[in-house]
N, C-alpha and C positions, 0 to 999 in steps of 0.2 A: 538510417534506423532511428528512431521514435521511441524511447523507452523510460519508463518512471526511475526516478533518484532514490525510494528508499530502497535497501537490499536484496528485496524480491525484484525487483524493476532491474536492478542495476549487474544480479546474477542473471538473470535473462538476458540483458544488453550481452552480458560477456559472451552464454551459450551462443547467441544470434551470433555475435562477432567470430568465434569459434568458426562457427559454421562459413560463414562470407566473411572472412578479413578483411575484405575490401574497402567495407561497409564503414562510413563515415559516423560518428554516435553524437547525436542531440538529447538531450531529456525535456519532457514535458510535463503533460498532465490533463484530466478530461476538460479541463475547460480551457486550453491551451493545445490541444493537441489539433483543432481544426485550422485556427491561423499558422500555428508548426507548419502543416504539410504545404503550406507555399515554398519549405527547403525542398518538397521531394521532386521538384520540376525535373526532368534529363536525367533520372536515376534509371536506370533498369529494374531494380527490385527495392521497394520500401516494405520495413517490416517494422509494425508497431507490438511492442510487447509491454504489459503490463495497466495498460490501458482504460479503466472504467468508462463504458457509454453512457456520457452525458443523457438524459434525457429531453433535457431542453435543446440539445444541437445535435440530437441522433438525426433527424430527416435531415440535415446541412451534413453534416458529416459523410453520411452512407453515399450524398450525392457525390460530392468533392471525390471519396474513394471508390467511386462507380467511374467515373470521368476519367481518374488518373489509369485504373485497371486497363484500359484501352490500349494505352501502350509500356503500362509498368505490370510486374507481376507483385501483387500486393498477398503480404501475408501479416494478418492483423490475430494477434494470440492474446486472450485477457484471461480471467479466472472469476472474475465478476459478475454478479445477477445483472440480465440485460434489460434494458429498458422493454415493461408490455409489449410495445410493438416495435419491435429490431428485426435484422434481415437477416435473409433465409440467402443465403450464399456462400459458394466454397469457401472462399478467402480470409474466411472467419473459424476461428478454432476457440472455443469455449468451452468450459469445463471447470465448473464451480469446487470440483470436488479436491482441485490441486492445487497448488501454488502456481505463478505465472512459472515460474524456472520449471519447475515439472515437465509441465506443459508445452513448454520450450524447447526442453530437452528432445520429447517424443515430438514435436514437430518437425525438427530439423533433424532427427536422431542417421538418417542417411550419409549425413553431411558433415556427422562428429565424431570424435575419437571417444570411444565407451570409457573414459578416466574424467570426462565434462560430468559424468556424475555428481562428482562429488560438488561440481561448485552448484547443482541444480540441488543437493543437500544443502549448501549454505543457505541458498535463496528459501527452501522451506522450513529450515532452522528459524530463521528473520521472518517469516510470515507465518508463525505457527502451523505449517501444514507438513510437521515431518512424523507425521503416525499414518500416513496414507500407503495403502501397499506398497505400491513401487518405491516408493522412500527405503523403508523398514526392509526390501528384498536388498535394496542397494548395498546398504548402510554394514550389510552384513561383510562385502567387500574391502571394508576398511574396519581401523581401530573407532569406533565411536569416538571415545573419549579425544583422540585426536581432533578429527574430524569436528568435534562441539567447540573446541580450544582454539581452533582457526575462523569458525565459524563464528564464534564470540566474539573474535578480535576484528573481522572484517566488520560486522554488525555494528560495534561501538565503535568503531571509525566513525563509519557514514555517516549515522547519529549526530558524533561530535561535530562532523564537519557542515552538516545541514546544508545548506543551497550553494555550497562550494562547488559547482557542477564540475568547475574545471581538474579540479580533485579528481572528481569520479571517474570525470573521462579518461586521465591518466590511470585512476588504478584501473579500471575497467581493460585496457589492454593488455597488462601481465596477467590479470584474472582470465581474460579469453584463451591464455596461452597456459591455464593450468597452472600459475605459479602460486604457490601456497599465501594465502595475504602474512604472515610474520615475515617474509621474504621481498614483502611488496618494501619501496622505501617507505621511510616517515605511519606505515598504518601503525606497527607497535607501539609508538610511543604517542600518538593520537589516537591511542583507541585508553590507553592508559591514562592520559587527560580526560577523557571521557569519564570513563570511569570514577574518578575523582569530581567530576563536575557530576554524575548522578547522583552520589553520591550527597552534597550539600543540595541537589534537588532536593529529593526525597527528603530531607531534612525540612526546608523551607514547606513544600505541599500537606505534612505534616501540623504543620502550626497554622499555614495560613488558607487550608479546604474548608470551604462550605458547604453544607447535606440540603436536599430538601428529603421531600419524601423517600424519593425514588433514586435520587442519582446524588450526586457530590460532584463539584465543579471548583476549578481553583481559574481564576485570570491572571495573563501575564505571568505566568510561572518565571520567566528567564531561563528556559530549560528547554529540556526535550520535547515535543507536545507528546507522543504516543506514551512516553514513560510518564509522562504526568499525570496522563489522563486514566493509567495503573494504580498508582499512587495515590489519587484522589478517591474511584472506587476504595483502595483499600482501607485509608486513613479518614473517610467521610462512611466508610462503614456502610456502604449501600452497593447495590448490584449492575452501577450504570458510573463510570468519571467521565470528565469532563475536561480536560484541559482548552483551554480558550486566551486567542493572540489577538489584539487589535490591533486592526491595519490603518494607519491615521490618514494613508495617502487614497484608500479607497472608502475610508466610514465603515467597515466592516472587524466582524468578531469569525478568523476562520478556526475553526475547534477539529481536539481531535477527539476522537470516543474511544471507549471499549468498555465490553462489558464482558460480567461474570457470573448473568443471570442467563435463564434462558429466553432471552430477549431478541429479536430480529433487528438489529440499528437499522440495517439498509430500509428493511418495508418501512421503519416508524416516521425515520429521516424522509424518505422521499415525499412523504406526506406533508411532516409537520414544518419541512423545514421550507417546502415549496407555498404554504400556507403564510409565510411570514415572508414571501418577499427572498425567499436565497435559495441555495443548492445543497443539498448533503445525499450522502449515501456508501457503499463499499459493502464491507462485510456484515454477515451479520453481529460478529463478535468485536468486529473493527471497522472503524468507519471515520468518516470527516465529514462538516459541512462550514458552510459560510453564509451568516447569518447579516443583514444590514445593524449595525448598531444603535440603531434607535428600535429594531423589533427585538433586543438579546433578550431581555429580561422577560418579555411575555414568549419568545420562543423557550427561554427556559423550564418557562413555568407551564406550557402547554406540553413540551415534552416531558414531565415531569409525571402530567396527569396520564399521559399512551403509553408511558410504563406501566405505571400502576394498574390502567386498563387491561392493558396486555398481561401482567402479573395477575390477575384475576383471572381472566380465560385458562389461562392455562392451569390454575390452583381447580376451578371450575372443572376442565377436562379430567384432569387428574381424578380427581373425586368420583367424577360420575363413569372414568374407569372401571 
């Protein structure tokens, strides 16, 4: 199994695990996930969950899991807008409208005990997708407030532990067995260091965000990228942050986004950020790219102006409403 490290990725690992315990857990990622699948050689079943299709390695990709489907049963579950032209086959379960763990859940839902709810709640808790029906039918099943408490605490884990994969892999198998994360070892008291380390985040993004027009950007935070790039929207006072990590061993800026406008990251990103030489894309209210750093500063300042563009269309529609 193939599945993303933050805690929608990682709630899903657990669901898929739930379902096939068998099943051995790698984490990836879209631009990592097509050299990954040299592990799924001699498996019977590879199940990728959480997944964004690349666009630049959808035709390599679709091949590589066209090849392997011959004698693996391939079930490949994302929640991500697909690339223009993606494939038209079973093995693929897509649905923008959930979180991967949702998604997950009703995938495999034959193959789980109806109590794997609640960890497909944590996983749309961590990906903001817990206002979607099926959530909100669940959710009724349990104490919320519970249910938030545990949720909170597995979420600021994973955060804190960032590419600790091997972390993951271990909580990821009490999670598949339904055990509450306050119960998991060591998550309470790293998710509580977490905390505390957001904590003088937010502090530092605060003094050291930069605005342009449209968006606020801080580099090198030292920090969370997703919570910084909160922070920076909030504290740069604009409808677009920016958190951004320079990678010295690749010459690259990869960043994370969110926005609080009604702005589409994924359509802007796949444009502006393929324009400059890198990759970006996800949600439209969340997203990442990876920018060559010798283009940051003009991809900045190009995305800067397809907000503003895009905030005009829609000031524009609005009106002539």
């Amino acid at each position: 199994m193939l599945t993303h490290g933050d805690s929608d990725g990682v709630c899903s690992g657990a669901i898929a695990k739930s379902a096939y315990p068998e099943a051995e857990v790698y984490f990836t990622s879209p631009v990592g996930v097509l050299d990954d699948l040299r592990m799924a050689e001699g498996f019977r079943d590879v199940i990728i969950c959480d997944i964004a299709i690349d666009a630049r390695s959808c035709t390599a990709l679709f091949n590589r899991l066209e090849e392997l489907s011959r004698n693996t049963n391939i079930i490949y579950i994302d929640h991500h807008p697909l690339p223009d032209k993606c494939w038209d086959v079973d093995w693929l379960h897509n649905d923008l409208s959930m979180c991967a763990s949702e998604l997950t859940y009703k995938v495999l839902e034959d193959r789980l005990n109806s109590d794997m709810r609640r960890v497909a709640i944590y996983g749309a808790i961590g990906d903001y997708y817990d206002n979607t029906p099926s959530i909100k039918e669940w959710l009724q099943d349990w104490d919320k407030r519970s249910l938030f408490f545990q949720a909170g605490t597995l979420i600021q884990a994973l955060i804190h532990m960032g590419r600790n994969y091997e972390f993951k892999r271990k909580l990821l198998l009490p999670l598949s067995r339904d055990t509450i994360p306050t119960e998991i070892p060591s998550v309470p008291e790293i998710a509580r260091e977490g905390a505390r380390a957001e904590e003088a985040l937010r502090l530092r993004i605060k003094k050291d965000v930069t605005s342009l027009q449209n968006l606020a950007y801080v580099i090198d935070p030292k920090g969370y990228m997703s919570k910084s790039a909160i922070y920076a929207a909030s504290y740069g006072m604009r409808g677009v942050g920016i958190a951004a990590e320079y990678r010295e061993h690749k010459d690259v800026y990869d960043m994370s986004l969110r926005s609080r406008a009604d702005i589409d990251l994924n359509r802007l990103l796949r444009t502006v950020a393929l324009k400059h030489g890198g990759t970006g894309g996800g949600h439209a209210s969340a997203a990442g790219a990876r920018i060559p750093a010798a283009s940051f500063v003009d991809f900045l300042q190009d995305l800067d102006a397809a907000i503003g563009a895009e905030k005009g269309k829609v000031l524009s529609v609005s009106y002539n409403g």
